[in-house]
N, C-alpha and C positions, 0 to 999 in steps of 0.2 A: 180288810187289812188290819192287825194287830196294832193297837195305839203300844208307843213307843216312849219309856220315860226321858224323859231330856230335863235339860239343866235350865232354871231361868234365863235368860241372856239378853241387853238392852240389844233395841234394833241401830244397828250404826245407819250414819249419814250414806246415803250413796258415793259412790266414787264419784268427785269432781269430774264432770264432762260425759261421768259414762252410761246414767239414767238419760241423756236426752239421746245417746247416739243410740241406744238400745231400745229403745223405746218409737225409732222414726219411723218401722213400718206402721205401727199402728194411728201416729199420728199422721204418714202419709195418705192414707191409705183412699184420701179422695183426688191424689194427685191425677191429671191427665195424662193418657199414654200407658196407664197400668193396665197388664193385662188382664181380662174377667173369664175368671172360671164360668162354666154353666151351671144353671141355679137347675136339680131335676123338680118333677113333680112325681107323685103316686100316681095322679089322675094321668099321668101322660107317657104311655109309653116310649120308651127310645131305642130302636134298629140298632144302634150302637152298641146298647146292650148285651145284646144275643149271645150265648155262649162264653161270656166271660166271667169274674169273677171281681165282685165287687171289695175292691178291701177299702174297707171304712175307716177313718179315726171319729170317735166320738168325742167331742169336743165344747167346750163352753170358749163362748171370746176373750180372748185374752188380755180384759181390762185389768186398772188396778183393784183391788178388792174383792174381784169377784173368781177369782181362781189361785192355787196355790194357796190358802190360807195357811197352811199347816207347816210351809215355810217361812211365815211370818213371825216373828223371826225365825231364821240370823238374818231376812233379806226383807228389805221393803216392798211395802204392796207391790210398787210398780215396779222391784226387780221379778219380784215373783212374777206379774204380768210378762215381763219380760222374757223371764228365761221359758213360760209355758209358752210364748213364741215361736222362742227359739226349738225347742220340742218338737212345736208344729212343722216348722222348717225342718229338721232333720230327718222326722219320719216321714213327711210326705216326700223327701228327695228321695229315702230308703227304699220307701214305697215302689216309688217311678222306675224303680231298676229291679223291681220283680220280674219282669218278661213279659212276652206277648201274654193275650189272655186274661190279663187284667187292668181294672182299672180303679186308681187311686180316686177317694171319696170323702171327703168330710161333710159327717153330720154331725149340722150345728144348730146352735142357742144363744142368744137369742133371734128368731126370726126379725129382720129388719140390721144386723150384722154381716150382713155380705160382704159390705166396704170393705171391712176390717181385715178378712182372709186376702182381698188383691195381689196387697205383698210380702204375704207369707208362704203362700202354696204356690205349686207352679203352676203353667195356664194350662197346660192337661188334665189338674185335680178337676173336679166337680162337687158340688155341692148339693146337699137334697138336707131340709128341714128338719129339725127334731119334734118328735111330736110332745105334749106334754103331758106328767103324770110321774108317777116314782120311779125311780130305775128301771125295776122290773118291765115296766108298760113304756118307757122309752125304746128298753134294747127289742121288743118285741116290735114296737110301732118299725122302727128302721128296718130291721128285717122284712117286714110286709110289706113295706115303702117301695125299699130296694128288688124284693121280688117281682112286683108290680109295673116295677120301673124296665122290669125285663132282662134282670141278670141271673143267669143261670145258677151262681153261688156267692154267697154272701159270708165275709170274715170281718167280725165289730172287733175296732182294735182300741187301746186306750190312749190317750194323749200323752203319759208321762214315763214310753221307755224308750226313751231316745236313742239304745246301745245296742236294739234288737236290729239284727244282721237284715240283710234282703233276700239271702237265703231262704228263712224261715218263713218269710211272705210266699215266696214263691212255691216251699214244700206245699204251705197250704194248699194255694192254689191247683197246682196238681195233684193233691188226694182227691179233694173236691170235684175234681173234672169226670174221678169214676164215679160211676153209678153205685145206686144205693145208699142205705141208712148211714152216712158217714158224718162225724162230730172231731173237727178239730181243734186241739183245746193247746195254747201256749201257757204255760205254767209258770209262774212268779214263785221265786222261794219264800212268800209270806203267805202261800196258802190259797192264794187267789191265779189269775190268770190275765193275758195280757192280750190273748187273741180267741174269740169264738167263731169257728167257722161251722156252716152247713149248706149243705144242696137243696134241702125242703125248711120250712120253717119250723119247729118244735116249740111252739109257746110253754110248754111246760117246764122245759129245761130251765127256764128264768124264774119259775112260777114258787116258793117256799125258801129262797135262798137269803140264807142272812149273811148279807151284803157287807163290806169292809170289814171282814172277821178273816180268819185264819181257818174258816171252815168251808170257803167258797167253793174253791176245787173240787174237795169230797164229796160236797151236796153234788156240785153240777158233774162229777162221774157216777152217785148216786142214782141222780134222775136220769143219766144217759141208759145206765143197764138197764131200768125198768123202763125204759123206751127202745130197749131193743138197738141202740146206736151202737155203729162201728166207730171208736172211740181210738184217733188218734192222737198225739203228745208230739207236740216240736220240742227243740232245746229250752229247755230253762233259760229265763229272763228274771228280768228285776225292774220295778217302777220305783218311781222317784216321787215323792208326796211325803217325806217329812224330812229331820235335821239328819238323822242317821244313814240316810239312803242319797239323799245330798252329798256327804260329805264323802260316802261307797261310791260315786259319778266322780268327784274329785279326784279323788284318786284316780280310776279308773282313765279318765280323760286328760289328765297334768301331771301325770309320771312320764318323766326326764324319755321314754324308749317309746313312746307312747305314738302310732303312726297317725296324720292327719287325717286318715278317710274318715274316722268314726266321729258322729254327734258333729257334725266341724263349726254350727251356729253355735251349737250349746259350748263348746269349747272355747270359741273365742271368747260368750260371755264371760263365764267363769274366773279366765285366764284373766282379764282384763280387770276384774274385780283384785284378784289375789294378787294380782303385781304392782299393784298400790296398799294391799293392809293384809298382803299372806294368806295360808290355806286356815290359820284361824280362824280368819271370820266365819268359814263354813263348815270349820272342827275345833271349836275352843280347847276340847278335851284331849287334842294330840290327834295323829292320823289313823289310829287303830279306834277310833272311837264308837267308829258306825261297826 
């Protein structure tokens, strides 16, 4: 993904009262009575499995510090924690309403973080480990995780596009279910992509790609031809990972005609933020600015 120039900006104080209330899944998250996802293994087959389609989000735990940097500022660590929550919450609801056939997955980081997911996912998600190593040897480990694990097709989606329809999960899914060499890729307008799906695993597809550049795409239809992949394209999306693309979800999600179905976690944060200190704080520069 193309680094973005932006304006210096002090980071403001949280919204009185609204980092504790955004912030309570993660602090609940050893409450009793929560529901638990199942944790998979590699090593352990699962009947459940069989013939469906795994759509994954990859994911880090959404502490403070350790995720969202890049919107640090206009948003404090632990909104940023916060709102990669909320993310989590939205796509995995997105998720759940792909249709039969498939099944909602987060692989996550760090192992010994299960807690944390309770009450952010619904109790249908599932969970299977990340394994460790550079990107590249991440998105290949889950895929051989997930095959192992005994699902028929496997789609790595990212954490940060909370606006991508259930549509587009579900097209996946259904290319994926026919036979043969098939590659489906969800395209980000910064050059990258926001969903990889396949039926067999292609370690190579991951293997030479320079990673958060504006050349991701290319590379990975590059390596699809010379692997012979039937290569298809869902609707263009957009991820969220810095001030410019923040403030393109604002809009998006806090325009006056704007229907609640879409992002509805990520929406309340936002909302709740800007109706104590306005869409400044996440567009200093005016609303055309992203």
């Amino acid at each position: 993904m193309p680094r973005k120039l932006i304006q210096k900006h002090k980071t403001k104080k949280p919204t009185p009262g609204s980092e504790k209330r955004l912030l309570e899944p993660v602090k609940n998250s050893h409450r009793p009575g929560l529901a638990i996802q199942r944790v998979l293994s590699a090593a352990t087959p699962n009947l459940g499995a069989r013939g469906k389609c795994a759509l994954t989000i990859m994911t880090k735990a959404p502490l403070a510090g350790a995720v969202k940097t890049r919107l640090t500022p206009p948003l404090t660590a632990e909104e940023a924690a916060a709102l990669n929550a909320c993310f989590l919450r939205d796509m995995a609801r997105t998720i759940s309403q792909a249709g039969d056939g498939t099944q909602g997955i987060a692989c996550y980081t760090p192992v010994g973080a299960e807690r944390i997911y309770r009450p952010i996912l619904p109790p249908e998600f599932q969970l299977i480990a990340q394994r460790t190593g550079q990107l590249s040897e991440r998105l290949i480990g889950a895929t051989e995780d997930l095959f192992s694990v005994g699902f028929a097709s496997v789609c790595l989606i990212n954490s940060d596009s909370p606006t991508v329809p259930a549509s587009s999960f579900a097209e996946a899914a259904k290319i994926l279910a026919h036979p043969g060499r098939q590659l489906v890729l969800g395209p980000t307008d910064d050059g990258g992509y926001f969903l990889i799906g396949f039926n067999r695993l292609h370690r190579k597809i991951f293997q030479g790609i320079d990673w958060s550049t504006r050349h991701v795409l290319d590379q990975t239809l590059t390596r699809a031809a010379n692997l012979q992949l039937e290569v298809h394209l869902l609707p263009t999306g957009y991820d969220v990972d810095d001030r410019a693309t923040l403030c393109r979800l604002c809009q998006d999600l806090l325009r006056p005609n704007e229907s609640g179905t879409v992002a509805p976690a990520t929406k309340e944060f936002l909302r709740a933020i800007a109706a104590q200190e306005g869409l400044e704080r996440f567009c200093p520069d005016g609303p055309m600015a992203a």
